[in-house]
N, C-alpha and C positions, 0 to 999 in steps of 0.2 A: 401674388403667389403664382407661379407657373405650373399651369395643369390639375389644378385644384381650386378649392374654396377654404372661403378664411372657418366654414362650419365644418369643414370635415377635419381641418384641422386642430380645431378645439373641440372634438366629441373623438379626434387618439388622445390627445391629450388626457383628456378625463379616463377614455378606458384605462391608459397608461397610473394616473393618481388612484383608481378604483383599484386596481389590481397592487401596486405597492403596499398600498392600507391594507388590503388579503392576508400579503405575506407579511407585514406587519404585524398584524393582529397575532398570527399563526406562534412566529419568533416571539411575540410577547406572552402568550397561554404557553407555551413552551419553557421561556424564564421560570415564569409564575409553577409551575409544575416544580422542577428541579428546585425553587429556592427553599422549600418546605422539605427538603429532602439532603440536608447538609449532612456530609460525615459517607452518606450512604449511599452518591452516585458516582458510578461506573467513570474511572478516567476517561479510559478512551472508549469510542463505541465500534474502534476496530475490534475482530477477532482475530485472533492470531494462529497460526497453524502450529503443532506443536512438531512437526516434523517437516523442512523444507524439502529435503533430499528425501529418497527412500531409501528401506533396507537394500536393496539389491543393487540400486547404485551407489550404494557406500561401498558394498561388498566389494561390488567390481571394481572400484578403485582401489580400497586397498588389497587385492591381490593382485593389480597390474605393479602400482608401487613398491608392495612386499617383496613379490616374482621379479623385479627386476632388479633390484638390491641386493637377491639373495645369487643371482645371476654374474654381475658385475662382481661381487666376492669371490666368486665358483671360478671364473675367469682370471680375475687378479693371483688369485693363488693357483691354480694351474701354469700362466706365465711366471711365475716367481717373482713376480715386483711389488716393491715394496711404495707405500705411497709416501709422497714427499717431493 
């Protein structure tokens, strides 16, 4: 081994197996929880927002949309053209 010893390499090692069997353990009391609990766990454990946008930039969008529709109409019929 370069820069080391063959003991420090087997004492990561082991912290490395001590620590997987942890979160082992953890993931399996975790199964073991939820399996006694069929019918009545939660799909996901996101939450969701019930509104992405807000009121005020909905708002502002549709009266730039609405206002510029109603705009382009005011114009077209002032120049007399017809569409087509």
């Amino acid at each position: 081994l370069v820069g080391g010893k063959a003991g420090d390499l087997r004492e990561t090692n082991l912290e490395t197996m001590a620590s997987r069997k942890g979160s082992l353990k953890q993931k399996t009391e975790r199964f073991d929880t939820n399996i006694n609990k069929r019918g009545s766990v939660q799909k996901t454990s996101k939450k969701e927002k019930p509104f992405t946008v807000g009121p005020v930039v909905l708002a502002f969008f549709l009266f730039v949309v609405v206002g510029s529709s109603l705009l382009q109409i005011i114009r077209q019929a002032q120049s007399g053209q017809m569409m087509g």
